[in-house]
Wavefront OBJ file of the C-alpha trace (Angstrom):
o trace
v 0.000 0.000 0.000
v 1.321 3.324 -0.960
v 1.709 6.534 1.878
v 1.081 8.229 -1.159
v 0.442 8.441 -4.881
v 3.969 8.141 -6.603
v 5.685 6.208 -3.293
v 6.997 2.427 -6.047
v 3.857 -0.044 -4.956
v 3.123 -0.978 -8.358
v 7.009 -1.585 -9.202
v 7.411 -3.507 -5.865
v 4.255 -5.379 -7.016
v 5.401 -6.646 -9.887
v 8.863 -7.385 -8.607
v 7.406 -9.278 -5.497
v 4.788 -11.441 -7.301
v 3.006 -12.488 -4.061
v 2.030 -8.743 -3.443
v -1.032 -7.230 -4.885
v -0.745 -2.630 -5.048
v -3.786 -1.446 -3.229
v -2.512 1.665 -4.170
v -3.072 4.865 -1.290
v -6.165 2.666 -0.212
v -6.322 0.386 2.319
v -7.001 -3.280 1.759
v -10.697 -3.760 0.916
v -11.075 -7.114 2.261
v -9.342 -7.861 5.421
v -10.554 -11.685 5.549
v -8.439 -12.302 2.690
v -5.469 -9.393 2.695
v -4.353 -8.974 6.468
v -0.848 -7.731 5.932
v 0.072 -4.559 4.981
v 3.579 -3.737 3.657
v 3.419 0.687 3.218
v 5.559 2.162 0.843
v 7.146 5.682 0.872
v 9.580 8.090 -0.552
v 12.666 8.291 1.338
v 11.700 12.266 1.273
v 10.019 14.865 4.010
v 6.939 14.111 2.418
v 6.818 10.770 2.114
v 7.835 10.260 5.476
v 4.707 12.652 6.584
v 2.201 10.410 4.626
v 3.352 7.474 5.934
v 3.596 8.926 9.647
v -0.235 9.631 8.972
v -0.684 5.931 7.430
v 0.921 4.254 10.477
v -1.088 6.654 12.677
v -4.639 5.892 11.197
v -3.318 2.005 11.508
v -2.543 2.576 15.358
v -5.459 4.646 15.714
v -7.784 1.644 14.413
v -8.736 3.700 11.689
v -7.580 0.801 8.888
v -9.996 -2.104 7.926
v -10.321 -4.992 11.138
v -7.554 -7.187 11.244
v -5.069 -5.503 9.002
v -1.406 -5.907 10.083
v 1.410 -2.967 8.851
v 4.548 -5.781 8.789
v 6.492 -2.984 7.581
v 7.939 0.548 5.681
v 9.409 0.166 2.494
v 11.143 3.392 1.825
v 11.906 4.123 -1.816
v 14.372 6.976 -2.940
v 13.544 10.342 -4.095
v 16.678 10.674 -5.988
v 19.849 9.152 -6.280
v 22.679 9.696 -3.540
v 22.335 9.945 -0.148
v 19.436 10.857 2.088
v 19.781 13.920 3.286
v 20.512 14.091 6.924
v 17.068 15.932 8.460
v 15.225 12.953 6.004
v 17.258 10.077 7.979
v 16.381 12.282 11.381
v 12.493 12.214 10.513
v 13.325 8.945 9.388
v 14.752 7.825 12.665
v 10.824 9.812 14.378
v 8.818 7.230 12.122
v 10.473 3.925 12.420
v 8.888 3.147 15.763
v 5.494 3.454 14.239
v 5.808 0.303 12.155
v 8.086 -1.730 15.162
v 11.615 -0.368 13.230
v 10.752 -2.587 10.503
v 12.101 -0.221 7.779
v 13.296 -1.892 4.619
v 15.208 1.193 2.570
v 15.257 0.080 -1.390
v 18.286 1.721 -3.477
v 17.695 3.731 -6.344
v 18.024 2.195 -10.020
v 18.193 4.512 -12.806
v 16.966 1.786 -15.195
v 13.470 2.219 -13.420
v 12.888 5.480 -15.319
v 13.388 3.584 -18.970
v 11.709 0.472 -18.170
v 8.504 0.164 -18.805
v 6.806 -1.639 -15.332
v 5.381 -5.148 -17.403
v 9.484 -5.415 -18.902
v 10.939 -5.920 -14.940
v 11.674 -9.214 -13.564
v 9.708 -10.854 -10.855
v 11.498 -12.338 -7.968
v 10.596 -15.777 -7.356
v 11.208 -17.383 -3.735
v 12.644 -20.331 -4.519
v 15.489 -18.929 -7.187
v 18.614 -18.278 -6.162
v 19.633 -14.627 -5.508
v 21.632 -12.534 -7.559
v 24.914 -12.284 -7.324
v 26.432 -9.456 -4.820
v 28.392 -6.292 -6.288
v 27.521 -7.025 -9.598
v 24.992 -3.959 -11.671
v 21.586 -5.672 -12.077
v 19.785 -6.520 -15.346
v 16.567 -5.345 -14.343
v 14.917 -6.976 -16.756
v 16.527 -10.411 -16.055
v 17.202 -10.062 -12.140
v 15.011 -8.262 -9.514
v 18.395 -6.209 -7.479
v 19.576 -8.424 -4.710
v 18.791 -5.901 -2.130
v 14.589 -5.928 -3.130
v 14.801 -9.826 -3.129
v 16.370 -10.100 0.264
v 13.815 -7.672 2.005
v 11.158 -9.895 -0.089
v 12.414 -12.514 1.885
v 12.738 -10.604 5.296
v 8.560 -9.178 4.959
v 7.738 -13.236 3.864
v 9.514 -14.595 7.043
v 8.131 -11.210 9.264
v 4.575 -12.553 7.748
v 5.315 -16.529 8.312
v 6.091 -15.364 12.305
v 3.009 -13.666 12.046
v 0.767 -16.331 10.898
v 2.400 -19.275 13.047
v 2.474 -17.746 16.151
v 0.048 -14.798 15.919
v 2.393 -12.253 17.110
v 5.149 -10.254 15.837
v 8.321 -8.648 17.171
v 7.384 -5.236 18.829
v 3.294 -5.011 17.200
l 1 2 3 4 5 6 7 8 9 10 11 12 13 14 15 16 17 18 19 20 21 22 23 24 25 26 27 28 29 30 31 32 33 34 35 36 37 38 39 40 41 42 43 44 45 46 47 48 49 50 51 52 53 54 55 56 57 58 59 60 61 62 63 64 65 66 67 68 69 70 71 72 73 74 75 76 77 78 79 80 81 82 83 84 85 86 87 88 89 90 91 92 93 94 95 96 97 98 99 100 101 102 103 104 105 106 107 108 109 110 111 112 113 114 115 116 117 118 119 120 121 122 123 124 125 126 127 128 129 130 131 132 133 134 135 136 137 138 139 140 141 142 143 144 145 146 147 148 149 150 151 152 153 154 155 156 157 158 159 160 161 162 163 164 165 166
């Protein structure tokens, strides 16, 4: 689900096939679509929208049952996050248990068109570290390991009914 319009969910939906983009909305049926990963920009305002998101979520505000497992933050621009983003950054993180998963950015994302990107599968090895990434062949290493990371957060979830720090 995206903090806002513009914050990657449809990219990280078709890299991580066993997502579905709700877009800014939250999920419209919570039998079926408990957990919630948000998506941001690593920016001011993305950080504000998904402040308000997590709020609503603590507030009860989202659909019964519905689980934020964690903040994907997606970057504005390339380089390095400017240092009163990572402090805001640092304000939000408890909202959603620290379970921030940063993405890098990937130039390649402004030529591709979203249907040519890869899809990560589980069970496929991951790509090799260090090396640039085919994004067309490969989802990047980095998006495949926090794939894995929100899968296992989700697996904790549904085994034991609880989850570190929710």
């Amino acid at each position: 689900m995206g903090a806002h319009g513009g914050a990657g969910t449809s990219t990280l939906a078709r890299w991580w096939p066993q997502a579905a983009d709700s877009g800014v909305a939250w999920p419209g049926c919570p039998e079926t679509t408990q957990f919630v990963v948000l998506a941001a920009r690593n920016s001011m305002s993305g950080l504000v929208a998904a402040a308000t998101r997590l709020r609503e979520w603590h507030a009860q505000l989202a659909p019964p049952g519905v689980v934020v497992v964690g903040l994907v933050l997606i970057p504005a621009r390339p380089g390095r996050t400017p240092a009163p983003v990572g402090r805001f950054q640092d304000i939000v993180a408890p909202l959603v248990a620290k379970a921030v998963y940063p993405i890098g950015w990937y130039d390649d994302l402004l030529t591709l068109e979203r249907n040519e990107l890869a899809r990560f599968e589980q069970s496929a090895p991951l790509p090799h570290r260090g090396r640039r990434t085919d994004l067309t062949a490969a989802v990047p290493r980095e998006v495949c390991c926090t794939a894995s990371q929100i899968a296992e957060s989700i697996a904790e979830l549904q085994t034991t009914g609880v989850f570190q720090g929710l």
